[in-house]
C-alpha positions in Angstrom: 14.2 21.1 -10.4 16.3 20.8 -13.9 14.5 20.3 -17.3 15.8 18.4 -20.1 17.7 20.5 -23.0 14.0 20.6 -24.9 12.7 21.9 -21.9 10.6 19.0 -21.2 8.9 18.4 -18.0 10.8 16.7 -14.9 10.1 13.2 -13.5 8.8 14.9 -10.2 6.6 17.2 -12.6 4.7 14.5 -14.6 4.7 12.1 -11.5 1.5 11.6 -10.2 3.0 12.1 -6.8 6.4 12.4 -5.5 8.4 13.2 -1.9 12.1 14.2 -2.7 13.9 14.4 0.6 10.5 14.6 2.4 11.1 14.6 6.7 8.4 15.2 9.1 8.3 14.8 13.0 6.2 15.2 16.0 8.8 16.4 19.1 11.6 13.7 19.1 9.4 11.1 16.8 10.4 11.2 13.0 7.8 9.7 11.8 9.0 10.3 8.4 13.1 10.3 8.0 14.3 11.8 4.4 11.6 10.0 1.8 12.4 9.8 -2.0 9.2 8.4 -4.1 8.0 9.0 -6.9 4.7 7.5 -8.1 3.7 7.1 -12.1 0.2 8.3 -13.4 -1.9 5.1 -13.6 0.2 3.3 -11.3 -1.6 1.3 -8.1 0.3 1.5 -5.0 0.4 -0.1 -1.8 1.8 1.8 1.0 2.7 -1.1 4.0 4.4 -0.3 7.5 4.0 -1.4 11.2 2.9 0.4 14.1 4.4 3.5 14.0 6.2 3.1 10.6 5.0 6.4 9.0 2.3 5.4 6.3 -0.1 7.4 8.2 2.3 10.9 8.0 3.6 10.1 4.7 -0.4 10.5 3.5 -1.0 13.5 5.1 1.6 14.9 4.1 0.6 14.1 0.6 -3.0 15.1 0.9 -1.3 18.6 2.5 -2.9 18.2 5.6 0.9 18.4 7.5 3.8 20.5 5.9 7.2 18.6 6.0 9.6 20.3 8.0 12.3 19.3 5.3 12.2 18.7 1.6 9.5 18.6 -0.5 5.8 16.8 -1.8 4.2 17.5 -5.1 1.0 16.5 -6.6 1.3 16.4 -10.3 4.3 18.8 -10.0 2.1 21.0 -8.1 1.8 21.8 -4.3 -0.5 19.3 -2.7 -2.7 22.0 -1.5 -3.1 23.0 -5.2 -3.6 19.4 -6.6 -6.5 18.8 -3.9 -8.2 22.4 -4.7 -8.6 21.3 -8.1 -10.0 18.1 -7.9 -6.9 16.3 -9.1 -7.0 14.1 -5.9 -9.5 12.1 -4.0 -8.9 10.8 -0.7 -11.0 8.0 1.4 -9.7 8.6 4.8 -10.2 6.4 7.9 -12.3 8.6 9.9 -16.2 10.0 8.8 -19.4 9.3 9.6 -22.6 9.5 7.1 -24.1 12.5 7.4 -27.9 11.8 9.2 -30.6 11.6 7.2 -29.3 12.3 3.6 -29.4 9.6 0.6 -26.3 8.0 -0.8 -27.1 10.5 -4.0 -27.6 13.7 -1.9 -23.9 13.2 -0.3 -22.5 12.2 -3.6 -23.9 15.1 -5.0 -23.7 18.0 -2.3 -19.6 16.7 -2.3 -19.6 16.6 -6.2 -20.6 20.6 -6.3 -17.6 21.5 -4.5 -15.2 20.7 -7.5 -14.5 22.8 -10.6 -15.1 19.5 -13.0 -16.4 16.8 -11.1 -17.5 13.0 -12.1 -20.5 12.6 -13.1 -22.9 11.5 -10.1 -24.5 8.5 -11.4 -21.1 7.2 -13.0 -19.6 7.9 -9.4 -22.3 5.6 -7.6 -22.1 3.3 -10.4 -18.1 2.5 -9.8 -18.4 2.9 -6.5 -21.1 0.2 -6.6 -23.9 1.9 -4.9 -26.4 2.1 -8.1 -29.1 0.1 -6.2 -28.5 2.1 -3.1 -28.4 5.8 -4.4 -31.5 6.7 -3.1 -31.4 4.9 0.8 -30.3 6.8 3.4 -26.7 6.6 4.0 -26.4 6.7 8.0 -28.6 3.3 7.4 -26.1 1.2 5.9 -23.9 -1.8 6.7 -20.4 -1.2 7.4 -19.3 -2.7 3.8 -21.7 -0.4 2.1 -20.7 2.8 3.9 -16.9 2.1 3.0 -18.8 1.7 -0.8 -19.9 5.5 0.1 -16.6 6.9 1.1 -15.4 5.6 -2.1 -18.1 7.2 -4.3 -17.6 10.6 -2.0 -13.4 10.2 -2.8 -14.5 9.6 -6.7 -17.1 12.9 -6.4 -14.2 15.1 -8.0 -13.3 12.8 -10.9 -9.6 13.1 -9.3 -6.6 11.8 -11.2 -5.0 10.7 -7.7 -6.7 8.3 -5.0 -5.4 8.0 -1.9 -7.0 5.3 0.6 -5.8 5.1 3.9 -7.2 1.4 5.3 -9.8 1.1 3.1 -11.3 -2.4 3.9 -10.4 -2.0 7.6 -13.1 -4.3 9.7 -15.1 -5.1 6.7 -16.1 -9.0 6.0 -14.5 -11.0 3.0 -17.3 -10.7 1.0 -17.5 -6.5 1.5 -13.6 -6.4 0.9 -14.0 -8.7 -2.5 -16.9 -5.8 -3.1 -14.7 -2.9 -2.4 -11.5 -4.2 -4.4 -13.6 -4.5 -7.7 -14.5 -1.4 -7.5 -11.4 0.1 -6.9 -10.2 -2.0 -10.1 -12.8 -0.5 -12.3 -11.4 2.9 -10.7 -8.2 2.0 -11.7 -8.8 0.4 -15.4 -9.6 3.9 -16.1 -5.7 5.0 -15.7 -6.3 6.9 -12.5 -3.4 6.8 -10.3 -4.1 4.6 -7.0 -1.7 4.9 -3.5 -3.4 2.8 -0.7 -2.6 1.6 2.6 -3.8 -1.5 4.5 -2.8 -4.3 6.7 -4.2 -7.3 4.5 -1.1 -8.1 3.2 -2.7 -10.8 0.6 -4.6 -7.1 -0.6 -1.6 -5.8 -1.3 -0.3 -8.8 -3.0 -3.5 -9.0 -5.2 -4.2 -5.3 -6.1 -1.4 -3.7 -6.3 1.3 -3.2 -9.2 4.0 -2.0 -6.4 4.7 -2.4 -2.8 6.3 0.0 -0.6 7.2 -0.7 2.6 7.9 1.8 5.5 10.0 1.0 8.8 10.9 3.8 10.7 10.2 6.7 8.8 12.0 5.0 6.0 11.5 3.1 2.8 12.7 -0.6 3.2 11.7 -1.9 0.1 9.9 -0.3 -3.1 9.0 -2.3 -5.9 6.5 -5.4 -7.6 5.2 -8.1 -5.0 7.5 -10.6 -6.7 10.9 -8.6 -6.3 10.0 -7.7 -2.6 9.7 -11.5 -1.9 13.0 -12.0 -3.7 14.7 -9.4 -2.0 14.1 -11.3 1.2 14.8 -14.8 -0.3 12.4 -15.9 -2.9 11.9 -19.6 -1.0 12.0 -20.6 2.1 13.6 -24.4 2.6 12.5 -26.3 6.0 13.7 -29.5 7.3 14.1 -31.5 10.2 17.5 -30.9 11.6 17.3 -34.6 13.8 19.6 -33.3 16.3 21.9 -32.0 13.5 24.0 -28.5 14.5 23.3 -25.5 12.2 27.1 -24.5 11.8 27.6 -23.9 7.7 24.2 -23.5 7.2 24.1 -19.7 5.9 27.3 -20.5 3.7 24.8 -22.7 1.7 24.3 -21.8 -1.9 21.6 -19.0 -2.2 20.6 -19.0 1.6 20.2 -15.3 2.2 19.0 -16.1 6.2 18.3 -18.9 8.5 15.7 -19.5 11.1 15.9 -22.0 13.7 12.7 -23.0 15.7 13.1 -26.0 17.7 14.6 -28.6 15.5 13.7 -27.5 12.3 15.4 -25.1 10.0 14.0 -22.9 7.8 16.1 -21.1 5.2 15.5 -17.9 2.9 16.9 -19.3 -0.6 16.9 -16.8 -4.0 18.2 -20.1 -5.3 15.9 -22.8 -3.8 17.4 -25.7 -6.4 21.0 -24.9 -5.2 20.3 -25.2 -1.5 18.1 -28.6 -1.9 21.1 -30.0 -3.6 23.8 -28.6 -1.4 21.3 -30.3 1.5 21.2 -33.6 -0.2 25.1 -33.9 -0.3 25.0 -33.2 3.0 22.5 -36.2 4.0 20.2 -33.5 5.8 17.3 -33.6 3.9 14.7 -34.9 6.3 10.9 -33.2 6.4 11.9 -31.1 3.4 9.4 -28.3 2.5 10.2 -25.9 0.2 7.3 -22.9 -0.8 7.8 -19.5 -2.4 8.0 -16.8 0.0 4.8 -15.0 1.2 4.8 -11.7 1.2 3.9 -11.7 4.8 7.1 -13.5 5.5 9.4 -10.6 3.1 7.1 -8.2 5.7 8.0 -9.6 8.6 12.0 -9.8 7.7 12.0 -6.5 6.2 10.7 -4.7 9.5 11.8 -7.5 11.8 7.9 -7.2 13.0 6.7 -9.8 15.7 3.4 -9.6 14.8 0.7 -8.7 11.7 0.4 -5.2 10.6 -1.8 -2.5 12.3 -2.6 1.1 11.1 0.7 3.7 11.3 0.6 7.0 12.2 
């Protein structure tokens, strides 16, 4: 790494996290193929991928739990093992049961006492949402509640860095809404936030950048908004009435076409253009024209068949 003439501190160094060239694989899988990311302090990030994309290896290689077998990842400009041991990162992890027979509070706590400056017990349970709950025993809870727990347990260290693999993952709307408001009041605090889930409409919502793995790769990084456009910030439907489709993706702005049965729907970054350029045409029957979903810049971007489960 270089430093500036003054000696000032690289971008990987005052990232909050950051892969430069990072490669990992599992016999002849590469689950993650030459990463470059870096992630700004007080940023919220969503980490999205198929089946098998990599989201799942890119974490733990962030949280040190795998070594890549090529390049390198850095917490704070420090190695991940290093970030973790000094509570600059929390993590809320698929896996993990309550512990039997221990309050919410006794967890919180007994977790808490393992870091050199950690949060404040009651202020954990409190943004975790879990006030009312600190003293019931935590192997008694409803599902939404104990995802409330691994929250406060992630917050125990007051870490800098969040990382939340699936963190809504089976729960019901109203336990998800729960969840996300906390993780905002997290967040309003200019903590740094990198999750991963396969409610794409959460990603859309909560986060101030998308990333998207396919194949060990990134295959788009930036705001909801530009990932849409990047795929074709409309789509434009109509009838086709027994029409051919030759000329179509010559259209101004069409970036792809779609045919399903006799309708055509087009991916337009100029949506006004290709209406008009379809109205000189005479083919303008059964328009629709909607801004793109982000499920929809998903789906093109991976060329996914289906919605998105949990990576590797």
């Amino acid at each position: 790494m270089t430093q500036t003439p003054h000696g000032a501190e690289t971008a990987t160094e005052t990232a909050a996290a950051s892969f430069a060239g990072a490669a990992k694989s599992f016999g002849a899988v590469r689950a993650v193929d030459g990463v470059d990311l870096a992630i700004a302090r007080g940023e919220t990030v969503a980490l999205l991928g198929r089946n098998g994309a990599g989201k799942s290896t890119a974490i733990s290689l962030l949280l040190g739990l795998n070594d890549p077998d090529a390049g390198e990842v850095r917490l704070f400009g420090e190695t991940p093992a290093r970030a973790v041991a000094a509570g600059r990162v929390g993590a809320m992890l698929q896996d993990g049961r309550p512990i039997p027979r221990v309050t919410v509070r006794e967890l919180v706590s007994f977790v808490a006492r393992a870091y050199p400056r950690p949060l404040p017990v009651a202020e954990a349970l409190e943004l975790a949402g879990l006030s009312a709950l600190a003293d019931r025993r935590a192997d008694r809870l409803s599902g939404g509640q104990i995802q409330r727990v691994r929250f406060a347990v992630a917050l125990a260290g007051d870490p800098e860095l969040i990382v939340l693999d699936e963190p809504t993952a089976a729960l019901d709307v109203e336990a998800r809404q729960a969840f996300w408001k906390s993780m905002r009041g997290y967040a309003s605090r200019g903590r740094t936030v990198l999750f991963s889930t396969h409610y794409l409409e959460e990603a859309d919502a909560n986060a101030d950048r998308i990333v998207v793995l396919d194949r060990g790769r990134i295959a788009a990084d930036g705001s909801g908004e530009s990932v849409k456009r990047s795929v074709g910030g409309h789509l434009v439907a109509f009838d086709l009435g027994g029409r051919g489709t030759e000329g179509l993706d010559r259209l101004p702005g069409v970036v792809s076409v779609e045919i399903r049965g006799d309708r055509a729907r087009l991916r337009s970054d100029d949506a006004d253009a290709t209406v008009i350029a379809l109205a000189a045409m005479d083919a303008i029957r059964g328009l629709e024209v909607a801004p793109a979903s982000l499920e929809e810049a998903f789906l093109a971007l991976t060329g996914a068949t289906g919605g998105l489960e949990s990576a590797r």
